[in-house]
N, C-alpha and C positions, 0 to 999 in steps of 0.2 A: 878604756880603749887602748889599754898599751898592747895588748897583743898583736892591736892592727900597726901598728907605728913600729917600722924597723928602725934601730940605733943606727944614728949618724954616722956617713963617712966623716973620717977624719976631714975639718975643713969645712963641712955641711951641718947647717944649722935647721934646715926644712927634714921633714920627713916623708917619704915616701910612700903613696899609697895604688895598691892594683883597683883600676877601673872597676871590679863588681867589689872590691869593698867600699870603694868611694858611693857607688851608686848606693851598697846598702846603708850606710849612713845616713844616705841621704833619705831614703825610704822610709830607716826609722823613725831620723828627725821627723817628718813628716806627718807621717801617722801617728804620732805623737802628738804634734800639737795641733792638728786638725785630725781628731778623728772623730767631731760632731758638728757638722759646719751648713746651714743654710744658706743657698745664694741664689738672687734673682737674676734674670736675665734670659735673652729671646733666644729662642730654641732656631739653631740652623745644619744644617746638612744630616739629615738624620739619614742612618743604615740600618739595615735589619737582614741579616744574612740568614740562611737556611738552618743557623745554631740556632735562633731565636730570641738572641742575646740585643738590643740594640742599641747602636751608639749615636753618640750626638756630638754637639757643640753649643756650648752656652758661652753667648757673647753681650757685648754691651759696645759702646760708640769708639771702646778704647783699647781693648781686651779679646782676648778667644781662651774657655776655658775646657779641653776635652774632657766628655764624661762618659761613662758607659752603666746599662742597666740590665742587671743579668738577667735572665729568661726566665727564673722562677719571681723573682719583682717584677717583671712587665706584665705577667700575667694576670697580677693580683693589683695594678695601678688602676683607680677610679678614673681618670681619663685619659686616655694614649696620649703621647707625645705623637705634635704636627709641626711642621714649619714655621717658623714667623710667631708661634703661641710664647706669649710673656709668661714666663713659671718661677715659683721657688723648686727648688730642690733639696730634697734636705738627703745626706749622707755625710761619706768620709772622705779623704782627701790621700792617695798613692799614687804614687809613681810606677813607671812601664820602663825598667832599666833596658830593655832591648830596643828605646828607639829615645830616651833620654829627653822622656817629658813627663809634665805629671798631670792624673787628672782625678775624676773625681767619681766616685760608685756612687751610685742614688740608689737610695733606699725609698724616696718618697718624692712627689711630683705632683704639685696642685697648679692651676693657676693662679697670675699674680692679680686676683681683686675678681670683682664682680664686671670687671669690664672686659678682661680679659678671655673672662669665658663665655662670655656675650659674643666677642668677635669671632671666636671661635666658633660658636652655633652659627652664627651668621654665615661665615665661609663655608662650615657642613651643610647646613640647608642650601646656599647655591650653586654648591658641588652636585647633591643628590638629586635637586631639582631641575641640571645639566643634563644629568641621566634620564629624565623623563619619569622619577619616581613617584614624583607626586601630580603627574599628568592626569586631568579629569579622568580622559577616555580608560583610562586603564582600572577606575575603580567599577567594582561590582556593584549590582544590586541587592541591597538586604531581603531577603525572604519575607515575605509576609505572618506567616506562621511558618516556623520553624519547629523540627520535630525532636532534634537533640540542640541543647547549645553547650558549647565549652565556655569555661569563664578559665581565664587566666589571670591569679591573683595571689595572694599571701592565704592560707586559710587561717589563719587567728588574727587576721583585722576584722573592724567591722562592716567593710568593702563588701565582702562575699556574702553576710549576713543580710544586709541592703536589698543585695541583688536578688537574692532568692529570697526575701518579704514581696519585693514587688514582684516579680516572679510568679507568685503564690497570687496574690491579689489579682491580677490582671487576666495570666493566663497560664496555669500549670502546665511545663513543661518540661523535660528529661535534661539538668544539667550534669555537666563531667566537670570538675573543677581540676585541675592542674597547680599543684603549689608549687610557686616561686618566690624568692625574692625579690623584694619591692624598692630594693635600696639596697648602696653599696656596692663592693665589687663584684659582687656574683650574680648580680639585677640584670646586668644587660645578656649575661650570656645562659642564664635560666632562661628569662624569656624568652629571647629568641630558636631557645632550645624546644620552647612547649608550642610554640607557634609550627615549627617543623614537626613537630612528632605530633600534633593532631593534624596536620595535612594528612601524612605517612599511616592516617588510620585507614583501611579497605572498609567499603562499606559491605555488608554484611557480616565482620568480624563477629568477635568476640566482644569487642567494644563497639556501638555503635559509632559510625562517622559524624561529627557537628554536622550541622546545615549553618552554623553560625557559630563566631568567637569574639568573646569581648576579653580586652585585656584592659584590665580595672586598677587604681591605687587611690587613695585619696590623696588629699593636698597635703605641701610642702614645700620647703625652699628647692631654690632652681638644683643645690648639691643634692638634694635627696630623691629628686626628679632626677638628675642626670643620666642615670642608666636608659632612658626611656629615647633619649637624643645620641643613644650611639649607636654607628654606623651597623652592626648585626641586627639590632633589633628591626632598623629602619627596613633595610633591604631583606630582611625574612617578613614582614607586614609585606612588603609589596609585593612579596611573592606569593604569596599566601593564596590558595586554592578556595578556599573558602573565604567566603563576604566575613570582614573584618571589623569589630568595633571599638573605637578607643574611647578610653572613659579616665585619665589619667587626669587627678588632680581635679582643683576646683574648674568652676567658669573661666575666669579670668589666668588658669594654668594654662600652656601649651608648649608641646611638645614635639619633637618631630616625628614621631609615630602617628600622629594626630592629622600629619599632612600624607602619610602613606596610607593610612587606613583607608577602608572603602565608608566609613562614617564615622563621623567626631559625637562625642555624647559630652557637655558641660559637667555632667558627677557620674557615677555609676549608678545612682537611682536612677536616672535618665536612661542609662544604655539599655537598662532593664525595658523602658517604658521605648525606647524604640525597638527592642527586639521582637516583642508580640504585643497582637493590641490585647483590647479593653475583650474578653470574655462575653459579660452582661450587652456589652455595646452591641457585638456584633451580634448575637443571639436576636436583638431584638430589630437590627435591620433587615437581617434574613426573615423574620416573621414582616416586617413591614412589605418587602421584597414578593414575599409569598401572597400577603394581601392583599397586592396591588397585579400581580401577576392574575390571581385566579376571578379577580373582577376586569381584567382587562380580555379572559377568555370566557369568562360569562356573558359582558357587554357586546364582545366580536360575535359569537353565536347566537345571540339574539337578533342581534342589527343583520346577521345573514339570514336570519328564521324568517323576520320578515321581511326582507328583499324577495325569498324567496317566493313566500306566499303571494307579493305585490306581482312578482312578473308570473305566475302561474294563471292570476286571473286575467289578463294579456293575453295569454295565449287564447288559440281558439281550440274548440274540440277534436279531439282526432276525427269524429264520423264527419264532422264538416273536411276537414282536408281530404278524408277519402274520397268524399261525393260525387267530384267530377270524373275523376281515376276510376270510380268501378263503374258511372255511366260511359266510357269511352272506351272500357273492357269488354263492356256488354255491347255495344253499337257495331264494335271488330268484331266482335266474335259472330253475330249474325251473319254482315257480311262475309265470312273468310269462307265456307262452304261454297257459296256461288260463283266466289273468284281461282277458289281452288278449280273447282269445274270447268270453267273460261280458261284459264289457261292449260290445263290437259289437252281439251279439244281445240286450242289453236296450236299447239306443236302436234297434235295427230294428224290434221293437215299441212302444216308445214312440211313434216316428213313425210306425207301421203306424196305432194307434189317434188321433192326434193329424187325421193326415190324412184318413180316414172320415168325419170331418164336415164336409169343406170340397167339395161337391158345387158346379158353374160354376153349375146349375140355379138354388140354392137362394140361392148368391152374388148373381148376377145379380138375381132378384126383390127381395131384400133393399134392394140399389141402386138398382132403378129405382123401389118404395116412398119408401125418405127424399130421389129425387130430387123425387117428386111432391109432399112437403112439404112442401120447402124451396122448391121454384115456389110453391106457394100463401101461405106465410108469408113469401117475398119481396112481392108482391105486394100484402100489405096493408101493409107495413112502408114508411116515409117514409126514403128512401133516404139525402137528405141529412142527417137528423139524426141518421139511424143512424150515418152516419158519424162525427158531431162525438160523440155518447157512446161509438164506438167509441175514437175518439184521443183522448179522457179517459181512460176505462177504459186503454186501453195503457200511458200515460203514469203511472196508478195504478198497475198492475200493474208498471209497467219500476219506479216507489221502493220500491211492497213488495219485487218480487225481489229487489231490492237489498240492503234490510236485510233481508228475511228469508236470504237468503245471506250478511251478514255474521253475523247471529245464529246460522245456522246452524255458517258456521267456526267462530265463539268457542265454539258450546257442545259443538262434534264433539271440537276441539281441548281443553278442557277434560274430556269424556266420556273420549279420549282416554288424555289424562296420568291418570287416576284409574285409568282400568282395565288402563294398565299398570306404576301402582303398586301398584295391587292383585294384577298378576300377578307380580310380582317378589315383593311380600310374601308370595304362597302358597308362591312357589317357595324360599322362605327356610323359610316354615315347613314344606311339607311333607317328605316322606320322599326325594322322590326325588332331593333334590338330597344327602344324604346317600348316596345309595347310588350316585353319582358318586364320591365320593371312596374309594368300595373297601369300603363296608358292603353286606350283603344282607339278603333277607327270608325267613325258614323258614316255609312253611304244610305242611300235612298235607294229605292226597289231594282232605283233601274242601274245603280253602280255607282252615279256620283257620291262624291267626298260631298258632306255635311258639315260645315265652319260654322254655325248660327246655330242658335238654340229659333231662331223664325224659320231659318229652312227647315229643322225638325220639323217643327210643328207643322209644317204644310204637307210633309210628305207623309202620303199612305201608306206607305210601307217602310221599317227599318231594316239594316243590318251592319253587326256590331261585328266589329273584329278583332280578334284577344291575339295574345302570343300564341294560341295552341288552337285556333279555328274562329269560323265565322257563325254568331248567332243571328239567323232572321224573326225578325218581328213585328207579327201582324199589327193590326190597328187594333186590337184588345192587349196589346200588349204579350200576349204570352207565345209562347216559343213554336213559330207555323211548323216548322222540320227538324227533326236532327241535327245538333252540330256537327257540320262535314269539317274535316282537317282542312287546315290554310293550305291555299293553293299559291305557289310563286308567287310573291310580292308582285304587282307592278308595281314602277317605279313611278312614286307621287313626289311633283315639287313637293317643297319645304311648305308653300305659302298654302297646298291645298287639302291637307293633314289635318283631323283633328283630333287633337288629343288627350283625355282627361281621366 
């Protein structure tokens, strides 16, 4: 080092040195004797600016040691540097002569123990669980059958072999397998690279779209699981367009993907056996299905066949329903000639005697009278003012019309609804609407109402009275005349009716 050490003034026994030779001295000493140095201690104020580079502090209850971790190490670190996390570090140890501290480059960053990354998981699962990531509502529902499925896994474990034995067994279906790493630094961000790029498939592609994805690994320590707990894979799972299944690790493994997925599977033979059912199984519930279906439309069609048959012999014959209807067709129709007749010759007199008094003679006088009148009572009448009281008076009579034609609607329309409330309620209270439903009326020859089966019997003569006419009957019983159509009701108390 003599070059850096200028020869003493006279008098001067120290030697003199310029500030960036002193710093580098100091730099090499440094790097010298730390240039392979591990140190534990909790991680605090971390940076990470838009170089990608990022810096920390690593401190302890006594101490602050600045460190920094280039951008091509951060990226390749099995777990990020967080806040508050206990780490070793292992690197070298330099100095930053432009601010005249020194610190430390990391090459490598684990946590300190199995506890440390335990509290870790803990704080990440109830950061992301903040987020609503692992909220029920937001998980899908698995497909029943599914027509493609992706598996995301290693393809030379025995993982993927698993899956498509059971696959094969259960229910042959189209998978796409995606190889990733399963472990290591490239695990978390493989996967959640395959997880995206089978979203990002279009369905009628080139590659069919999943209907479902399981992301599979078998068991391991929590290090070799770790990929599966960080924060990319977790939030590409929750994003995930397609129903999700996780299969990572044994039973008693868990991870946090497991809480993002839209279903957890204990191994990946499981995930298989929730993806599609049983083949055989269901083959033979659709035939039980079928079997029970086509006797349940066997049994319905029978149970109607004979319903049917039951109320067809219920009924009565058509020629009996006709019976009465073409004796009543025929009874009109005899009469209507006669009454046709009667009524002709009672308006040819009517107008015989209507027309006798309309003589041209007596018309004509009539008319040339009230013409001569009407000249004279023209003629004293003032025309023009006749006029103007006539087109008053109109214009009076055009508002009375008016209202007396609306008054008249209202009270025709009210007269109306009363009287044929009033006929509906006769027709409730009287008799005849009872003798609609299959009751009749007993009188005796001479008119009275028949209450007793002893007044029957005394009287000589019946007649019976239906909704649609009255039957008379002799004392042999059989029908003395025609049934004539019911005539007006009189109106019979309640007490002297009888009905059966």
């Amino acid at each position: 080092m003599s070059d850096l050490i200028d020869d003493p003034s006279p008098g001067e026994n120290a030697p003199e040195f310029s500030v960036s030779d002193l710093s580098g001295a100091i730099k090499r000493m440094i790097e010298g004797e730390f240039a392979h140095v591990r140190v534990r201690g909790e991680l605090g104020r971390i940076s990470r600016p838009r170089s990608g580079h990022v810096y920390l502090d690593l401190k302890d209850d006594r101490a602050v040691l600045a460190g920094i971790i280039w951008k091509g190490v951060a990226s390749r670190l099995a777990v990020q540097p967080e806040e508050g996390m206990e780490v070793v570090a292992t690197g070298r140890l330099t100095t930053f002569p432009g601010q005249s501290r020194y610190q430390i480059v990391i090459e490598d960053l684990k946590p300190a123990g199995m506890g440390a990354l335990m509290a870790m998981l803990e704080k990440r699962k109830a950061q992301l669980a903040g987020e609503g990531l692992f909220a029920p509502e937001r998980k899908k529902i698995i497909p029943y059958l599914p027509e493609v499925i992706g598996v995301i896994t290693s393809p030379s474990g025995a993982v993927i072999r698993d899956i498509l034995h059971r696959l094969r067994d259960r229910f042959p279906r189209k998978v796409l397998i995606w190889p990733v790493a399963v472990q290591g630094e490239k695990c978390a961000a493989e996967v959640a690279r395959a997880i995206q790029g089978f979203n990002a498939f279009t369905a009628g592609g080139a590659l069919p779209r999943p209907d479902l994805l399981i992301v599979a690994r078998g068991g391991g320590s929590v290090e070799d699981l770790w990929g599966f707990n960080e924060e990319i894979v977790v939030r590409a799972a929750a994003a995930s367009d397609i129903p999700l299944i996780s299969a990572v690790g044994h039973e008693t493994d868990t991870t946090l993907i497991d809480y993002a997925s839209d279903k957890r599977a204990p191994t990946p033979t499981a995930a298989a056996e929730l993806a599609v059912p049983v083949r055989l199984e269901l083959m033979a519930w659709l035939d039980a299905q079928d079997a029970r279906l086509t006797h349940a439309l066997s049994s319905g069609i029978a149970t109607r066949g004979q319903r049917l048959r039951d109320l067809s012999r219920a009924l009565p014959r058509a020629d009996t329903l006709l019976d009465t209807a073409r004796q009543r067709l025929d009874t009109w129709s005899d009469r209507l000639p006669a009454a046709l007749i009667r009524s002709v010759q009672t308006r040819r007199v009517k107008l015989s005697e209507t027309s006798g008094a309309l003589r041209p003679g007596l018309l004509r006088r009539a008319v040339d009278g009230d013409r001569r009148r009407l000249e004279n009572t023209a003629a004293r009448l003032n025309t023009r003012a006749l006029l103007r009281d006539i087109d008053l008076r109109k214009r009076d009579l055009a508002r009375l019309t008016i209202r007396f034609s609306d008054a008249a609607t209202r009270q025709t329309a009210a007269w109306r609804s009363k009287v044929e409330a009033m006929d509906r309620l006769r027709e409730t209270l009287g008799y005849t609407a009872t003798l609609k439903r299959g009751y009749a009326v007993v009188r005796d020859g001479e008119g009275v109402v028949l209450t007793t089966k002893a007044a029957a019997a005394k009287a000589t003569a019946l007649e019976i009275e239906f909704s649609d006419g009255r039957l008379p009957l002799s004392s042999d019983s059989a029908p003395a005349t025609p049934a004539r159509p019911a005539s007006k009701p009189k109106k019979t108390p309640p007490n002297q009716g009888s009905l059966f």
